[in-house]
DOSE-584681 format. One record per residue (C-alpha): residue number from 1; x, y, z. Coordinates in steps of 0.1 Angstrom, whole numbers, plus 5000, padded with zeros to 4 digits. Each point is the difference from the previous one (the first is absolute). Layout:
BEGIN
   k    X    Y    Z
 NUM    X    Y    Z
...
This chain:
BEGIN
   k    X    Y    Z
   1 8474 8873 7902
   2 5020 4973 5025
   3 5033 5002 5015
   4 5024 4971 5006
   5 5025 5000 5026
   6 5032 4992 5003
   7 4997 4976 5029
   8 5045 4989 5003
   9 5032 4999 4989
  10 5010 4969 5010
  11 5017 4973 4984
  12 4982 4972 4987
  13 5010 4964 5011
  14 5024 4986 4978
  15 4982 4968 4995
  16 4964 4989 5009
  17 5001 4968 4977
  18 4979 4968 4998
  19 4979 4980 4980
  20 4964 5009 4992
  21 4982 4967 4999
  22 4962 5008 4978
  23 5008 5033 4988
  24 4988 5010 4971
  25 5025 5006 4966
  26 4975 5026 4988
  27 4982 5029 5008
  28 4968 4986 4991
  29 4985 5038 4993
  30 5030 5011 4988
  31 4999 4972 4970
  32 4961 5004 4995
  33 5000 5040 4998
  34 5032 4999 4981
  35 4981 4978 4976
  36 4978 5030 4993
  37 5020 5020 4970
  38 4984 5029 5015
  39 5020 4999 5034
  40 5037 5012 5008
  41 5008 4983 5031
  42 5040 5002 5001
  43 5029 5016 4983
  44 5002 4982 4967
  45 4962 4994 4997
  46 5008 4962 5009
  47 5021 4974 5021
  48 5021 4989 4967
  49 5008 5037 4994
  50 4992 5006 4966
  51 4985 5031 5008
  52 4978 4992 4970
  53 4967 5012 4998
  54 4974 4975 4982
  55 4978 5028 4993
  56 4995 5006 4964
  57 4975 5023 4987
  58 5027 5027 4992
  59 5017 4989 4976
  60 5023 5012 4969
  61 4973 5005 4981
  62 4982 5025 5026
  63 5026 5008 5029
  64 5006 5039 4979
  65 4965 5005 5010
  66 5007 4997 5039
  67 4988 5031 5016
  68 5000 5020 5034
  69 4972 4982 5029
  70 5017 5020 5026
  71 5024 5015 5019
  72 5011 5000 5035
  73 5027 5018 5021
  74 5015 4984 5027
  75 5020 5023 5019
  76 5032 4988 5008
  77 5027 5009 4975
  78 5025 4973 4997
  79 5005 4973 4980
  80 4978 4972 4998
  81 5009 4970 4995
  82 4970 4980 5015
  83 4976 4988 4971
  84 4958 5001 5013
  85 4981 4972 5012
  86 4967 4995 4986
  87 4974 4977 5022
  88 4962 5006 4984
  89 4993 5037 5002
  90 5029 5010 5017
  91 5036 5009 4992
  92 5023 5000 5029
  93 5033 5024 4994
  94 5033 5001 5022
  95 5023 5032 5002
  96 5036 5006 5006
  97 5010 5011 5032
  98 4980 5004 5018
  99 4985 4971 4991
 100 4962 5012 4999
 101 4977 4974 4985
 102 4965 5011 4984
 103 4971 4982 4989
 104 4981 5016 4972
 105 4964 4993 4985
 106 5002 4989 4963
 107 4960 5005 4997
 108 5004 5036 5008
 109 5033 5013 4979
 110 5027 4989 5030
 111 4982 5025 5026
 112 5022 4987 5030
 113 4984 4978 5031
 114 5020 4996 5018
 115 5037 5005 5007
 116 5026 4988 5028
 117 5032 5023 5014
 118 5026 4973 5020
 119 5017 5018 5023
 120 5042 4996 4992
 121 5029 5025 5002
 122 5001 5007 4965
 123 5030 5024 5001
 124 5019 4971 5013
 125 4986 4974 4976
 126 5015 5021 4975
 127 5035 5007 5013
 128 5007 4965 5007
 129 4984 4980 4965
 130 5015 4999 4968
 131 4990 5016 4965
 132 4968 5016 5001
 133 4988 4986 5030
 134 4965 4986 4985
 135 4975 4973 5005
 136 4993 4979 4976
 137 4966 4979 5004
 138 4965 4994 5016
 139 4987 4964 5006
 140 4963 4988 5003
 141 4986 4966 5018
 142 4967 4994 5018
 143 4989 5035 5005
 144 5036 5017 5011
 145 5024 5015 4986
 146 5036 4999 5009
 147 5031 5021 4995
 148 5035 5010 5016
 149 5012 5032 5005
 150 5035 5016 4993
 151 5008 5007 5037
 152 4993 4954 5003
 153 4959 5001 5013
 154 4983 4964 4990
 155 4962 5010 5000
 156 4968 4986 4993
 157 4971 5028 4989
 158 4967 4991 5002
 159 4986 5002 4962
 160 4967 5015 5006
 161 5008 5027 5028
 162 5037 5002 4994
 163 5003 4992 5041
 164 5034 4988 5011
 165 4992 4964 5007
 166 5034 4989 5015
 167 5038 5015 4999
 168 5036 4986 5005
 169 5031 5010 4993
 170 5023 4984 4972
 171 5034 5022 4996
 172 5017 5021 5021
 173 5002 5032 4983
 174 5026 5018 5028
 175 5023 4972 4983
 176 4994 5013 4965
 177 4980 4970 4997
 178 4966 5008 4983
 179 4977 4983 4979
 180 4990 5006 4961
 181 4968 4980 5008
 182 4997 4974 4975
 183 4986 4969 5009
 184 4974 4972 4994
 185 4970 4982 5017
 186 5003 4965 5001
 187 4975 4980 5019
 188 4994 5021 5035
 189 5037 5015 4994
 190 5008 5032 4989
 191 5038 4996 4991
 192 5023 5032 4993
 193 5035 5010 5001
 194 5027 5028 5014
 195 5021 5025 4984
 196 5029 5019 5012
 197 5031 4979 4984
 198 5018 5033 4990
 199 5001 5003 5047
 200 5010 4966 5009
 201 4968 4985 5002
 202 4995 4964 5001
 203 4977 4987 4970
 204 4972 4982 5015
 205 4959 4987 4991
 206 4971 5000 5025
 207 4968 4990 5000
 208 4968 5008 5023
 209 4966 4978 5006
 210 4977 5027 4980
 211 4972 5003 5031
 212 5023 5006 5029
 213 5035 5016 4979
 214 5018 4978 5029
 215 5035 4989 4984
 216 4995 4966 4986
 217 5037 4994 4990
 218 5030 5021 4991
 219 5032 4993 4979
 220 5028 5016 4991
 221 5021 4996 4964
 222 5031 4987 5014
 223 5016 4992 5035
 224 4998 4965 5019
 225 4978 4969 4985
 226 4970 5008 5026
 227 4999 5038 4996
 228 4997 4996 4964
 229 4973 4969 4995
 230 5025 4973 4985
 231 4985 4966 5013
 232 4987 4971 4985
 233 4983 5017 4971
 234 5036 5018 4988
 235 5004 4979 4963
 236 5022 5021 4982
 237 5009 4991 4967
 238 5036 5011 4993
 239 5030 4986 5020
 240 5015 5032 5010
 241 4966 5006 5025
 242 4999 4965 5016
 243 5031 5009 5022
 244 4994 4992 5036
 245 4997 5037 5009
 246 4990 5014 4966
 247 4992 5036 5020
 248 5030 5002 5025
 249 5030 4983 4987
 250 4989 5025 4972
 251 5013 5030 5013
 252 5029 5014 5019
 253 5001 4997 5037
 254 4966 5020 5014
 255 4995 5018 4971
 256 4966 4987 4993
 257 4987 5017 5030
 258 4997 5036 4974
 259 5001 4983 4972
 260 4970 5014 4982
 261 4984 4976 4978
 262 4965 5018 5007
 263 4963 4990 4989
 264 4988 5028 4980
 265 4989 4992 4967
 266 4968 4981 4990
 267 4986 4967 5009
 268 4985 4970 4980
 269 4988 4968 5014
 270 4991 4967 4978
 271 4965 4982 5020
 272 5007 4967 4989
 273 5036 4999 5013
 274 4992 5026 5028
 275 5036 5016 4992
 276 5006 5039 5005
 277 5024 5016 4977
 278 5018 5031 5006
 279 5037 5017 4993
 280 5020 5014 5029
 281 5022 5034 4997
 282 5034 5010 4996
 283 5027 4984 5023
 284 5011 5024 5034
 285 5022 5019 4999
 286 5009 5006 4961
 287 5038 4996 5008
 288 5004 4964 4992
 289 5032 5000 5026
 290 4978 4998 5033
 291 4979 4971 4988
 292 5033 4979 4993
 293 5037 4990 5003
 294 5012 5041 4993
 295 5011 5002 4967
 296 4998 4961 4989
 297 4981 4991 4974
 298 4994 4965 4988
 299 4994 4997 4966
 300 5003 4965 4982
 301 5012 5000 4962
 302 4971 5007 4988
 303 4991 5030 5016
 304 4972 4986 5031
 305 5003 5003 5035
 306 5009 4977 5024
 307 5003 5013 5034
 308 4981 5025 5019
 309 4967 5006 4972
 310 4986 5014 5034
 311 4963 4982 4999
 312 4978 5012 4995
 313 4999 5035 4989
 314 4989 5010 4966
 315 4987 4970 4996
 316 4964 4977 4989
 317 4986 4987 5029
 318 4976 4971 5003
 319 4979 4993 5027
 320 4970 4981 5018
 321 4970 5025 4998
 322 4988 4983 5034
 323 5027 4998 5024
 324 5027 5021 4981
 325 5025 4972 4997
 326 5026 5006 4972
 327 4995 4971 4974
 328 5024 5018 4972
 329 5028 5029 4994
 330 5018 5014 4976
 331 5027 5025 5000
 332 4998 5021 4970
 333 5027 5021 5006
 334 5027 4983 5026
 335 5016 5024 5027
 336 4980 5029 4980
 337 5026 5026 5002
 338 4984 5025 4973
 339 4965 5003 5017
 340 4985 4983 4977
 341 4969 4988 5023
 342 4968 4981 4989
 343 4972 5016 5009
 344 4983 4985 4974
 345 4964 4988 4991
 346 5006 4959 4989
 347 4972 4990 4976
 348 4987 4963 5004
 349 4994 4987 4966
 350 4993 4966 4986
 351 5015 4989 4968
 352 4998 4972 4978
 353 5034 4984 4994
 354 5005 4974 4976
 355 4965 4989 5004
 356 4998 5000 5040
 357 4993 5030 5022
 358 5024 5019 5019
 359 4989 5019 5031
 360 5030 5027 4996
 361 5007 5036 5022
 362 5014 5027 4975
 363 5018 5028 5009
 364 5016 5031 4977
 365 5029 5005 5025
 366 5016 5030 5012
 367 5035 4996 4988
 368 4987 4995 4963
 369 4997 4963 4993
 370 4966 4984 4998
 371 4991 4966 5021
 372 4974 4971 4997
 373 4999 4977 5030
 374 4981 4967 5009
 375 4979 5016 5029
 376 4998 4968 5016
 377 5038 4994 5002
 378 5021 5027 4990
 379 5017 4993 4969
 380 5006 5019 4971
 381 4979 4989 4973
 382 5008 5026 4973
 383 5042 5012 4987
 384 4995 5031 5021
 385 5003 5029 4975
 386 5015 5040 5007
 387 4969 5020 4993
 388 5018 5033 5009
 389 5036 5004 4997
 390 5020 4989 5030
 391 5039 4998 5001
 392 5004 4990 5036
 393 4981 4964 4993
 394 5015 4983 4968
 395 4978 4972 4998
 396 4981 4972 5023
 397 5011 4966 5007
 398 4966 4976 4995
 399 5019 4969 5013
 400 5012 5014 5032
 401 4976 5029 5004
 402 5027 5026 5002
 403 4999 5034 4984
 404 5034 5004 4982
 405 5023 5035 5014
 406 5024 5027 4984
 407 5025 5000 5026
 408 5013 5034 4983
 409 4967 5013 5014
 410 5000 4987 5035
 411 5005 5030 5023
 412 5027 4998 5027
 413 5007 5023 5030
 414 5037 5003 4997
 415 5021 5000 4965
 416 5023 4979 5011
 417 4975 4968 5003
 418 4986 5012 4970
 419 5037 4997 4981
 420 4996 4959 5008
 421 4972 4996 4978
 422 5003 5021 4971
 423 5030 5017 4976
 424 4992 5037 5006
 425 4985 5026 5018
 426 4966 5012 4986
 427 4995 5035 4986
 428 5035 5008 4988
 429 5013 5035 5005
 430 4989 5015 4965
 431 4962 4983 5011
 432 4993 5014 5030
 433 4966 5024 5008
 434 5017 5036 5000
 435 5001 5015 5032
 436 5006 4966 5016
 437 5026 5001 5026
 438 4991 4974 5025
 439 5017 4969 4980
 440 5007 4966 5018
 441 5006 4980 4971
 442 4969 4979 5011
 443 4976 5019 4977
 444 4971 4981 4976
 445 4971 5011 4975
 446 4981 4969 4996
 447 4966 4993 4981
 448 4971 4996 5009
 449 5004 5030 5023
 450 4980 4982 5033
 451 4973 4994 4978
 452 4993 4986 4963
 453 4963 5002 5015
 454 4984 5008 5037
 455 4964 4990 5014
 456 4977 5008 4982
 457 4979 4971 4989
 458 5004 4987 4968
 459 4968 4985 4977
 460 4999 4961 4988
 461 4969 4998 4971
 462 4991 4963 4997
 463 4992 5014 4963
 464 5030 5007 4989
 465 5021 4983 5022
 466 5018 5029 5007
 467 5017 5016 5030
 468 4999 5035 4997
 469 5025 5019 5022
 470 5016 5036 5008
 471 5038 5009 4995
 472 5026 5019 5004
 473 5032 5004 4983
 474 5024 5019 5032
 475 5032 4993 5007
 476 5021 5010 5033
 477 5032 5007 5014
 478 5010 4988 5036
 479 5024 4994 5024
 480 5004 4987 5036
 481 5002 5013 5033
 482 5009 4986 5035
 483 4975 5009 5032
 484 4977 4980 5029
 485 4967 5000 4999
 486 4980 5018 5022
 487 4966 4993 5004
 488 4978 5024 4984
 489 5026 5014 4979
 490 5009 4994 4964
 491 5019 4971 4992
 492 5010 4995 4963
 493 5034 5010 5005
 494 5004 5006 4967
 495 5002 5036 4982
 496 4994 5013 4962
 497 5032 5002 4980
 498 5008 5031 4987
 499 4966 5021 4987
 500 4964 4993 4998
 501 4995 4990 4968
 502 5040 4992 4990
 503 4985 4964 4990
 504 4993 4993 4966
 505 4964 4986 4991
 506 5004 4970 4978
 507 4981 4979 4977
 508 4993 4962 4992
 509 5028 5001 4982
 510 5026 5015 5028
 511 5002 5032 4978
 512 4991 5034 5015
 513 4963 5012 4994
 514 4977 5026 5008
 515 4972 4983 5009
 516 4988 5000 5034
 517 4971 4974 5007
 518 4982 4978 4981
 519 4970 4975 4998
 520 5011 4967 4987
 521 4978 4972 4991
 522 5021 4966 5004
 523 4996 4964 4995
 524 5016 4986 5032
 525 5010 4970 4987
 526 5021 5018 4972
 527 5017 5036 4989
 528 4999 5029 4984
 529 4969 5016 5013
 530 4965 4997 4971
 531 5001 5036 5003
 532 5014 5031 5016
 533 4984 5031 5015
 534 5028 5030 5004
 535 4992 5022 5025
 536 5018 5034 5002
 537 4989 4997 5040
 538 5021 4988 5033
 539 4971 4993 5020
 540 4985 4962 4993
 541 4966 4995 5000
 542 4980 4969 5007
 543 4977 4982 4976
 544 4970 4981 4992
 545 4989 4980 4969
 546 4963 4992 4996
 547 4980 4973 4979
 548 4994 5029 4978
 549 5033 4996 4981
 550 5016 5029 5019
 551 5028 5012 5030
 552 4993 5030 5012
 553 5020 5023 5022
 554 5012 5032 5013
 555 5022 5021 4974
 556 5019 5021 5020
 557 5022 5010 4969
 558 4973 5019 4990
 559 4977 5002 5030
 560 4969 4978 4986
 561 4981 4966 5008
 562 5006 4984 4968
 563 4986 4963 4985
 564 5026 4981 4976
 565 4992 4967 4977
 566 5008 4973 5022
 567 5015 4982 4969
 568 5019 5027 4982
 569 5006 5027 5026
 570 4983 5025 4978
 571 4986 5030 5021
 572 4962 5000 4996
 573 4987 5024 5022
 574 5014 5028 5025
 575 4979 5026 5024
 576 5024 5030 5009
 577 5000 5003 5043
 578 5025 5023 5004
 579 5020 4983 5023
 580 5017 4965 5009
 581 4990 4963 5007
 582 5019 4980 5028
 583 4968 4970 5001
 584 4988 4975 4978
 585 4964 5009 4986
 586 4974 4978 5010
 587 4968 4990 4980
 588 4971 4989 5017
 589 4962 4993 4993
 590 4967 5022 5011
 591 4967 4993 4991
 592 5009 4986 4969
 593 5025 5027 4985
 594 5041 4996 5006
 595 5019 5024 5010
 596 5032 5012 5002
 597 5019 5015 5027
 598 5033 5019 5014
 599 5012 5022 5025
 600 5021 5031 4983
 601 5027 5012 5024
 602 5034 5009 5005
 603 5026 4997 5028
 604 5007 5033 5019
 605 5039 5011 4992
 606 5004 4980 4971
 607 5022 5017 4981
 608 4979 5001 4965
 609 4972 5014 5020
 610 4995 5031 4978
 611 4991 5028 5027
 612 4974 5023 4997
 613 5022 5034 4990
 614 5020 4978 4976
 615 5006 5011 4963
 616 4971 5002 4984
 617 5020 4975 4972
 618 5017 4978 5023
 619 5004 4970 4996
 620 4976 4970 5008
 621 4979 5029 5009
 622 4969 4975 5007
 623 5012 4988 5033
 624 4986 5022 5023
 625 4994 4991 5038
 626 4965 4983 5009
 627 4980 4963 5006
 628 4969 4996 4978
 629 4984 4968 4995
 630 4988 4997 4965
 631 4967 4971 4990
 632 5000 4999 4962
 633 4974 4980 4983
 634 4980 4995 4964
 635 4970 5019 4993
């Protein structure tokens, strides 16, 4: 076993910019082992994100013959939301907090060789990050692996020994700024993000030179024109983003100095135009009031916003994969008042259009509608389409790039500004959750509920040229609260209105329904969805799709690993775990056989964790507290 340590707690340099004249786009070993379908060298299996799996000898035909190769506990019981790595004969595994890493021998039945213990204050970590408090990845180049931790460590393992080979801080975590630890390596860089938007931190992306983990460049999401990487290379495509200051005349006054917008969802990067693609969170705080004129909002005729869209939170970002210079932005949801965030995986697919090839970035966004982008420039390519039911975006303007608002769902802090904007008070008298007493007038219950979909990676198969991606159906009430922020401390200002679970769930078709989740398989270019997967389960699992013709993923509504037909959504095989799946499965090659594999787990507290002296019949009585990783394969 090694031990990290946790070396400071200081502040990284806002900027260390510059060119960086010879340097290579590409991980040269990264693109020659990836080339190997029996390696998984980064979340998503590959730098497009399909998280597609080329391997093919279980198939529809055979996959109800997988069976058992082993087992293998690992010890900490949480949720785990890091997929394994798989270099030759060895799969590497991160855990949540606290963020142990182990390397395991795949010629010997995952008998562990090796595993690291960072040193972090893990009781802290968790106290000051949001929702689970989980890592989500492992990365692979030139005999290292490299991760962050929760608590904001940047380190570089040795892949052989596990020895900490260098260390450096990347968030401060006494801030409430952590890190979810997804990232990418491009070149000698390995590039990740922060999280913490729900405590005023400042969205920002690093990168570090993968020998020495010094800080090669850092930028933030929004804020002046040098702190967030807009120079020469900053060619946006719509008119609303080639404003002098697109970032600071933007937002109110200050405000951008907590205004969220943090890097904690997946990376892609295209080689040939050595662009990195990511989606930034929800805007800080939630109350829209602090981040512009109070209680003005500037709605046009049609229903887009003109002043203070607050760049760029929950937004697409585009930039250099060398020297981190922003080339592209969108703002998928201006002035994000509904934490509707983007902490999204972007696909890079290539298309043929009208007989020519589009190099396009698709993304199934969080507030329901679906979006196809030139990856090059920005614009929409595709009539962005509501793939989940959303009431709080009507629509998307292609011309002007602007997402279309119902200003009867715009949340205010004090009735009275709400009363210049629309005919009524929500939630008349007769409407109102019993019990409720605490009634400002300013109330909402708006759809998606901060979510039509979170994280977890979504599947692109080249085969059916499908997207294949996890919903949800929530709803939410809200309203808004006045406060400072206070460093280290929450600040949403923002509270439930009324009680948990007052909100309606509602379908496609704005009606009320009963089902919770569900696996979609979508067109991007064009609605409805080929086919639909209701799941009577809350917690979204990633997925995977394989040149066998199938996705497979975790079902938590029942507690299984289950493979579905790729083209018809028809469940084809399941093996009963007894527990839940927060990670994509991976599938991976060894000595000539695939494999499967998953990590089983469950977060501690959650409250459909069925406990041990439960009802013998209660229900979802499969989810039962522990972390097993599960290697499935054919006879």
């Amino acid at each position: 076993m090694t031990t990290g340590t946790r070396l400071s707690t200081s502040l990284l340099a806002i900027v260390v910019a510059g060119g960086m004249s010879g340097a290579a786009f590409a991980n040269d070993d990264v693109l020659a082992k990836s080339a190997d379908p029996g390696n998984v060298l980064m979340a998503s299996i590959t730098y497009n994100g399909w998280n597609y799996s080329t391997l093919d000898q279980v198939t529809l035909s055979n996959v109800n013959q997988l069976q058992i190769a082993y087992t293998q506990q690992i010890g900490v019981k949480d949720s785990h939301e890091a997929s394994p790595l798989v270099v030759g004969d060895v799969m590497y595994i991160a855990s949540p907090k606290p963020n142990y890493v182990y390397a395991l021998d795949l010629n010997n039945q995952g008998k562990f060789i090796w595993e690291f213990r960072p040193v972090g204050d893990w009781e802290l970590a968790d106290k000051q990050t949001c929702c689970g408090s989980q890592t989500r990845a492992l990365y692979y180049a030139e005999n290292k692996i490299f991760y962050a931790t929760l608590d904001g460590q940047v380190i570089g393992l040795d892949a052989n020994t596990g020895e900490q080979l260098w260390h450096n801080i990347g968030s401060r975590i006494e801030d409430g700024e952590g890190m979810a630890g997804n990232g990418l390596i491009v070149g000698d860089l390995f590039i990740v993000g922060n999280e913490g938007g729900e405590r005023g931190a400042r969205g920002k992306i690093h990168a570090y030179n993968i020998n020495t983990g010094k800080l090669r460049w850092n930028y933030y999401n929004m804020g002046p024109d040098n702190e967030v990487g807009i120079g020469d290379q900053w060619k946006p495509f719509y008119e609303d983003d080639k404003m002098a200051n697109p970032m600071l005349d933007s937002w109110y006054g200050d405000s951008w100095k907590n205004g969220g917008g943090t890097t904690w969802g997946y990376l892609t990067w295209d080689p040939e135009l050595n662009l990195v693609h990511y989606n930034t969170g929800n805007c800080g705080p939630w109350n829209p009031d602090y981040r512009r004129e109070w209680g003005v909002v500037t709605l046009d005729a049609d229903g887009t916003l003109g002043e203070f869209k607050n760049n760029y939170c929950a937004s697409h970002i585009a930039r250099d994969g060398t020297n981190g210079q922003m080339v592209w932005a969108y703002n998928i949801v201006p002035a994000d008042p509904w934490d509707l965030d983007q902490p999204l995986i972007t696909p890079l697919v290539d298309f043929e259009v009208n007989g020519a090839t589009r190099k396009t970035a698709i993304l199934a966004a969080r507030d329901g509608w679906m979006y196809v982008w030139d990856r090059a420039t920005g614009q929409i390519l595709n009539e962005p389409w509501m793939f989940e039911y959303t009431d709080v975006t009507l629509g998307v303007n292609v011309e002007n790039g602007r997402p279309v608002y119902d200003i009867h769902q715009w949340p205010f802090t004090h009735v009275e500004d709400r009363r210049k904007y629309t005919d009524a008070d929500p939630w008349p008298k007769d409407n109102r959750p019993d019990g409720f007493v605490d009634w400002t007038g300013t109330e909402i219950e708006y759809c998606p509920g901060t979510s039509a979909r979170n994280w977890e990676n979504d599947a692109w198969s080249p085969q059916t040229q499908l997207l294949y991606t996890v919903t949800d159906t929530s709803c939410r009430t809200m309203v808004m609260l006045e406060g400072d922020f206070v460093p280290g401390e929450g600040y949403t200002l923002q509270k439930r209105a009324g009680p948990r679970g007052f909100a309606t769930r509602k379908g496609l078709d704005g009606k009320p329904t009963t089902v919770l989740s569900k696996l979609q398989a979508n067109n991007p270019w064009k609605g409805p969805s080929e086919w639909i997967l209701n799941i009577n389960s809350t917690r979204r699992t990633p997925v995977m799709a394989t040149a066998g013709g199938m996705v497979f993923m975790g079902g938590n509504d029942t507690g299984v690993m289950r493979a579905l037909n790729a083209a018809t959504g028809d469940i084809v095989w399941e093996f009963r775990c007894g527990c839940a799946f927060a990670q994509s499965p991976i599938s991976y090659l060894h000595d000539g056989k695939q494999y499967i594999a998953a990590i089983s787990s469950v977060r501690k507290g959650d409250d459909k964790l069925v406990a041990v002296d439960a009802d013998a019949d209660a229900d979802i009585r499969y989810r039962k507290e522990g972390t097993t990783l599960y290697v499935w394969t054919l006879p």
